[in-house]
SEROMI-766259 format. One record per residue (C-alpha): x, y, z; residue number from 1; residue in one letter. Coordinates in steps of 0.02 Angstrom, whole numbers, plus 50000, padded with zeros to 5 digits. Example, Ala and Ser with C-alpha at 12.3 -4.5 7.8 and 13.67 -1.06 7.14 Angstrom:
R:50615:49775:50390:1:a
R:50684:49947:50357:2:s
END
This chain:
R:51127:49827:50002:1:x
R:51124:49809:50191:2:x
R:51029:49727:50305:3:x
R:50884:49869:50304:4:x
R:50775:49935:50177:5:x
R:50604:50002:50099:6:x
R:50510:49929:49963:7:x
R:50359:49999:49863:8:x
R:50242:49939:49718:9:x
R:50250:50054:49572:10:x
R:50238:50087:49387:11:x
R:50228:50212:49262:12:x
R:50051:50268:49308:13:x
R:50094:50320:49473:14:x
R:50281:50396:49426:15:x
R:50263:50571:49491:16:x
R:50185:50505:49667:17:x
R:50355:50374:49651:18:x
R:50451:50515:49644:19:x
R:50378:50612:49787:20:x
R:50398:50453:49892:21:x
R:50591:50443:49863:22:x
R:50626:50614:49876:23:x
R:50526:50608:50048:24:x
R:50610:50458:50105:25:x
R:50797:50546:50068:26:x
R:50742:50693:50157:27:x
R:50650:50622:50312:28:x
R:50716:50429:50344:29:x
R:50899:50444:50285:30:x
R:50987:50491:50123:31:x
R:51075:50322:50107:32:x
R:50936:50172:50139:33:x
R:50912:50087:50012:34:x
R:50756:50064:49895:35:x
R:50663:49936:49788:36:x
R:50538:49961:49665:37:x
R:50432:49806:49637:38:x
R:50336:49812:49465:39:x
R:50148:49826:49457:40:x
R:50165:49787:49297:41:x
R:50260:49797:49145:42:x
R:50255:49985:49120:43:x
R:50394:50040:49188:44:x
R:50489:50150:49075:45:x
R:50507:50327:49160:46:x
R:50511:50210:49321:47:x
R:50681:50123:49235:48:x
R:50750:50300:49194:49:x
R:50748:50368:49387:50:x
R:50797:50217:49461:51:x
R:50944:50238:49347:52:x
R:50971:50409:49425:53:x
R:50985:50362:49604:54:x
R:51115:50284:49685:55:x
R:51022:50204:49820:56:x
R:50865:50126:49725:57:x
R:50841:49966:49640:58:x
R:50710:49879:49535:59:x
R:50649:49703:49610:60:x
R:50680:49602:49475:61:x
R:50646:49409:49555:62:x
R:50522:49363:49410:63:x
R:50485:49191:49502:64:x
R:50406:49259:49670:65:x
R:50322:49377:49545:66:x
R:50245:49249:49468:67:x
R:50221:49119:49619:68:x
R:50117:49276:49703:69:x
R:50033:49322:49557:70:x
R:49991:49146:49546:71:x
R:49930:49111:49710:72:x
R:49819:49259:49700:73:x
R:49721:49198:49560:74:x
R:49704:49013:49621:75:x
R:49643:49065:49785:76:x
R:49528:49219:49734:77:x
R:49444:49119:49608:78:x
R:49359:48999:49745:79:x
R:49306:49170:49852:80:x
R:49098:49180:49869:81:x
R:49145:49327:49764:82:x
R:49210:49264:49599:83:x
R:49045:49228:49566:84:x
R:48969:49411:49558:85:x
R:48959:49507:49384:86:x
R:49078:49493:49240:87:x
R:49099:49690:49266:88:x
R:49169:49635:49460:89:x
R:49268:49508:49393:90:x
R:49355:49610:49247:91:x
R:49371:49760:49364:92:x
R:49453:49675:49494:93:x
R:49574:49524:49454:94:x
R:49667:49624:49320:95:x
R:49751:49716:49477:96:x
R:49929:49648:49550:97:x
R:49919:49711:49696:98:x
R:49980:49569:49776:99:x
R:50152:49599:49709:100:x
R:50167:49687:49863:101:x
R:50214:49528:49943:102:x
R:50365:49479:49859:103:x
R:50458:49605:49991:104:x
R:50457:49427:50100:105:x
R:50574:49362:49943:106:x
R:50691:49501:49954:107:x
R:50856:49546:49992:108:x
R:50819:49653:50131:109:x
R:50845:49554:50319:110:x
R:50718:49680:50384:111:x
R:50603:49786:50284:112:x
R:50470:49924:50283:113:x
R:50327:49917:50144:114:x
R:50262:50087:50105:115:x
R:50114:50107:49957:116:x
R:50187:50238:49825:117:x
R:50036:50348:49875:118:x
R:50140:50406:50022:119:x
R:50258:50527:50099:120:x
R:50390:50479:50235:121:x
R:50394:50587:50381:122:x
R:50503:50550:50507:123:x
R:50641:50420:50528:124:x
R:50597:50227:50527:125:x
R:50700:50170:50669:126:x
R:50575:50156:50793:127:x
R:50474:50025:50674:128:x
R:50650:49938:50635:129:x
R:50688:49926:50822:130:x
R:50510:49846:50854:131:x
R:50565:49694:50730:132:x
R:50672:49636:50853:133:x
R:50523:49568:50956:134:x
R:50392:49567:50826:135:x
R:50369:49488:50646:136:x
R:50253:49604:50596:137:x
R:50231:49805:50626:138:x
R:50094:49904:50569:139:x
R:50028:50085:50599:140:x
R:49845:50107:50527:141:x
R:49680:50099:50595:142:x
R:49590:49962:50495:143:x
R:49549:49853:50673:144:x
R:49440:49989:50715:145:x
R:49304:49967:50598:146:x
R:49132:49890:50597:147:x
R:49140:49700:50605:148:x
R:49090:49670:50424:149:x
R:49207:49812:50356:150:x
R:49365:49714:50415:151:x
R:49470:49591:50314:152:x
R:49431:49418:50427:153:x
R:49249:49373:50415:154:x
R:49213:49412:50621:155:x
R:49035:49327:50597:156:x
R:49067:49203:50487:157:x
R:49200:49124:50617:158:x
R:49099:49169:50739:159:x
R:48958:49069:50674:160:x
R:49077:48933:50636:161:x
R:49148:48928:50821:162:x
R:49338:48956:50761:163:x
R:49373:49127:50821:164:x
R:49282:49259:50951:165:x
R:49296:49443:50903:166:x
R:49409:49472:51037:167:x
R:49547:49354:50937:168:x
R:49542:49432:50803:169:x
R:49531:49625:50820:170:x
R:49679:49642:50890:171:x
R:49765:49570:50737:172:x
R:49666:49665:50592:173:x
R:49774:49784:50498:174:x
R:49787:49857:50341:175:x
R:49943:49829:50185:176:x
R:49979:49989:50131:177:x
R:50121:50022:50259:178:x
R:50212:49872:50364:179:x
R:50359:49822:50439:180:x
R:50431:49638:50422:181:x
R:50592:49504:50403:182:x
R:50654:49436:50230:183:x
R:50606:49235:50230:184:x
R:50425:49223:50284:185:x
R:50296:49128:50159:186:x
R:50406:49032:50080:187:x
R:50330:48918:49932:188:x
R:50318:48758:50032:189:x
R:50216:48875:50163:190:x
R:50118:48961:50040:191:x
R:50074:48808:49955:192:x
R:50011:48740:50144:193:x
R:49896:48882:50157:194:x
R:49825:48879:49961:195:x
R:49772:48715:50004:196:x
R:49681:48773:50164:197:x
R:49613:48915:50078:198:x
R:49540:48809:49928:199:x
R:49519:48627:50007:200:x
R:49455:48673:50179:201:x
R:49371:48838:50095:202:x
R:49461:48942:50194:203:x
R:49436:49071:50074:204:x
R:49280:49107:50143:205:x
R:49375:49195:50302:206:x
R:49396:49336:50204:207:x
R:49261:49483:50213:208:x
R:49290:49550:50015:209:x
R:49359:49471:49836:210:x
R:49515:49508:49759:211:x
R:49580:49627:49914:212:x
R:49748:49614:49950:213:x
R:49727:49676:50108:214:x
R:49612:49548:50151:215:x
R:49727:49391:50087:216:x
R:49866:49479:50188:217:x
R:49771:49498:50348:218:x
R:49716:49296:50331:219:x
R:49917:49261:50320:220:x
R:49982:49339:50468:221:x
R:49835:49267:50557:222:x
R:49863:49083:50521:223:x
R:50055:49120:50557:224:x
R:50017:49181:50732:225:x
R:50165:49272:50744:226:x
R:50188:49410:50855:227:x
R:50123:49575:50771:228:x
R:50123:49758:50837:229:x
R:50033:49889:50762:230:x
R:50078:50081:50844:231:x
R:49893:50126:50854:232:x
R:49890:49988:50994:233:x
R:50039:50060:51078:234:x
R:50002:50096:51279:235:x
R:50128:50260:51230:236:x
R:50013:50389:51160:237:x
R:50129:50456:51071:238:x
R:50142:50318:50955:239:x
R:49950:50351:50923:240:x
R:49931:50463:50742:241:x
R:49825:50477:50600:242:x
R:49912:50444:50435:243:x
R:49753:50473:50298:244:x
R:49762:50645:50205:245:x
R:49580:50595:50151:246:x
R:49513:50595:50343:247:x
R:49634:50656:50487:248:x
R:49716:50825:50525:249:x
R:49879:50855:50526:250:x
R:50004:51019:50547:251:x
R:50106:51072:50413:252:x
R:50293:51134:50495:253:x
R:50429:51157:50371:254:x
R:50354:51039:50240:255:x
R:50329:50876:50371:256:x
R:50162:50858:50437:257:x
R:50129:50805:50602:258:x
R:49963:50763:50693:259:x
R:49870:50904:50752:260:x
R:49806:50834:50891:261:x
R:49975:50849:51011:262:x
R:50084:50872:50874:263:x
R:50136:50720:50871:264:x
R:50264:50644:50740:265:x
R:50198:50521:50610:266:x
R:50282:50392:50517:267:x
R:50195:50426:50332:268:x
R:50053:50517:50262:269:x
R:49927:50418:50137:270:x
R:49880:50496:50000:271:x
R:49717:50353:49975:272:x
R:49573:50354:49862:273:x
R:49652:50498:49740:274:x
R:49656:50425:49584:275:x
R:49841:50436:49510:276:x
R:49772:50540:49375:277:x
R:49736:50695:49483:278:x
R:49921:50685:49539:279:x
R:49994:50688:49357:280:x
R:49886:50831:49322:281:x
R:49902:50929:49495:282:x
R:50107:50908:49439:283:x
R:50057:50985:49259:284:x
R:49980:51139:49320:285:x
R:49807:51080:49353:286:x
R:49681:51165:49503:287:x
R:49647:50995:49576:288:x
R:49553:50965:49751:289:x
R:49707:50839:49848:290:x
R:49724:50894:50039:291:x
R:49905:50921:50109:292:x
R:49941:50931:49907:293:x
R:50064:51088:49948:294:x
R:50168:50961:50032:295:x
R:50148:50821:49900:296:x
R:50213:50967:49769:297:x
R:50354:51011:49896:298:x
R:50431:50826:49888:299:x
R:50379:50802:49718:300:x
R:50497:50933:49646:301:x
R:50618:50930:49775:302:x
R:50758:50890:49679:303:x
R:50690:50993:49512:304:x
R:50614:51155:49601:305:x
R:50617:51250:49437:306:x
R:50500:51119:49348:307:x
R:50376:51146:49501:308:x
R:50210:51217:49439:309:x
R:50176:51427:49503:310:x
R:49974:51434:49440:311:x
R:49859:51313:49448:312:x
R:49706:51328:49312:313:x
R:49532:51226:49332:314:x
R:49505:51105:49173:315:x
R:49408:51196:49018:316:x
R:49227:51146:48992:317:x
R:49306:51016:48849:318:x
R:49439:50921:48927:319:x
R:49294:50894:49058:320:x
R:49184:50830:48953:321:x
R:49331:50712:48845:322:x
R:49339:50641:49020:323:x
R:49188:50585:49056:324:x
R:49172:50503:48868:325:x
R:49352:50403:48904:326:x
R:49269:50342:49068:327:x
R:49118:50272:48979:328:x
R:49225:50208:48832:329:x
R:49341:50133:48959:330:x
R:49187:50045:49068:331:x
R:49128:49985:48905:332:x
R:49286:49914:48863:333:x
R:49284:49839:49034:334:x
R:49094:49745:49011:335:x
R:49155:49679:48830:336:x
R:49303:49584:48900:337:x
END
């Protein structure tokens, strides 16, 4: 391993959008940087079998900054304002480990890049690399644009309290689906600093929603006060791009999208808010509604073009409706526990 690399949060649930995600990488960053798969959880069989396949990808496999993140999580989220909403809330959200994420800061890489498995790679990461050398932190989203109780830190609450204006914080809001960082931050005599600030001096109560790891991330690299870049920032207009299938436009040139508006390169596209379900079955054949999903398919079945689906058929009227009865079985199941 050298002193570069890219981790992502995966399991068997979201295997075929894994897949796309590595192939993308090898094609658009470089065929060689290396690649670690932290577990979401224990389900990780077909994840096992391709990481066994490639050369250049590993599974994270540091079971104590697992667990010291996983535990952290839970301490702190179960003092948030939140915690005390419905049982439903509660069982829907703090099952989730998406604060696994994190243990890239316990890695092996010097200097990483953190990309969400519901992404493509589009272009080289150099530029984001080159940036750590003045910065701790790099991001590329848009999340410090939106209304004041949308984003992570609670604007009026430390308003109200006299801590922080809006104009200290905005600046520093960003999202955890796709960052840049170094290898040694958060250590456990840090993170056990800032549990006690978050639970003793109900610091907790900084954070806009429960159990968001998004949120929890945004309130660390704002206590570090580190210096942080985020592209959409960037005085170079260039470095200015959407990144959300869901909700920008982009241009579609030889299988790499680019923004339409100036055709400008972008890092990754986010596939967000598709449920990994429509994936599997988009991969088996299915007519499902994803945007940019000729591209997805593209990287998807890069490397097994013959297994790539030619027709696409709409679900019959009864695997419709065996869907809607597992979702009401599965809320159910949900409410009991």
């Amino acid at each position: 391993m050298g002193d570069r690399g890219i981790y992502t949060l995966a399991n068997d649930v979201v295997y075929d959008q894994l897949v796309a995600l590595i192939n993308s990488i090898e094609a658009n960053v470089s065929p060689d940087i290396p690649i670690c798969i932290i577990p979401y959880d224990e389900r990780l069989d077909r994840v096992k079998q391709e990481v066994d396949l490639r050369a250049n990808v590993t599974l994270f496999d540091n079971e104590a900054s697992i667990q010291r993140w996983e535990k952290f999580a839970h301490q702190v989220w179960a003092v948030h304002p939140g915690a005390k909403k419905s049982r439903l809330s509660r069982n829907w959200w703090s099952i989730g480990h998406l604060q696994r994420k994190m243990c890239a800061f316990d890695g092996e890489f010097e200097k990483f890049v953190f990309c969400d498995a519901d992404s493509l790679a589009m272009k080289p990461f150099n530029d984001i690399f080159e940036k750590l050398n003045t910065y701790d932190f790099v991001f590329d989203d848009w999340l410090h644009t939106k209304d004041r109780d949308k984003v992570p830190l609670n604007i009026p609450f430390l308003e109200t309290q006299g801590l922080f204006t809006e104009q200290d914080i905005r600046h520093r809001i960003h999202c955890s689906d796709f960052f840049g960082s170094k290898r040694g931050f958060f250590n456990e005599k840090e993170l056990d600093i800032l549990k006690k600030l978050l639970i003793e001096n109900q610091e907790i109560k900084w954070l806009t929603a429960w159990w968001d790891d998004a949120h929890l991330f945004n309130y660390l690299t704002f206590k570090s006060n580190l210096p942080l870049f985020n592209f959409t920032l960037s005085e170079n207009g260039q470095d200015r791009t959407g990144n959300c299938a869901i909700s920008d436009l982009f241009i579609n040139m030889d299988n790499v999208v680019y923004n339409q508006d100036g055709k400008k390169p972008i890092h990754r596209i986010h596939y967000m808010n598709y449920p990994a379900i429509d994936f599997k079955r988009l991969c088996q054949g299915e007519a499902v509604n994803i945007l940019y999903k000729d591209v997805f398919l593209y990287y998807r079945f890069l490397k097994q073009p013959e297994d790539k689906p030619t027709e696409f058929k709409p679900p019959t009227w009864l695997e419709r409706i065996q869907r809607l009865a597992q979702k009401l079985i599965q809320k159910i199941q949900r409410i009991i526990k």
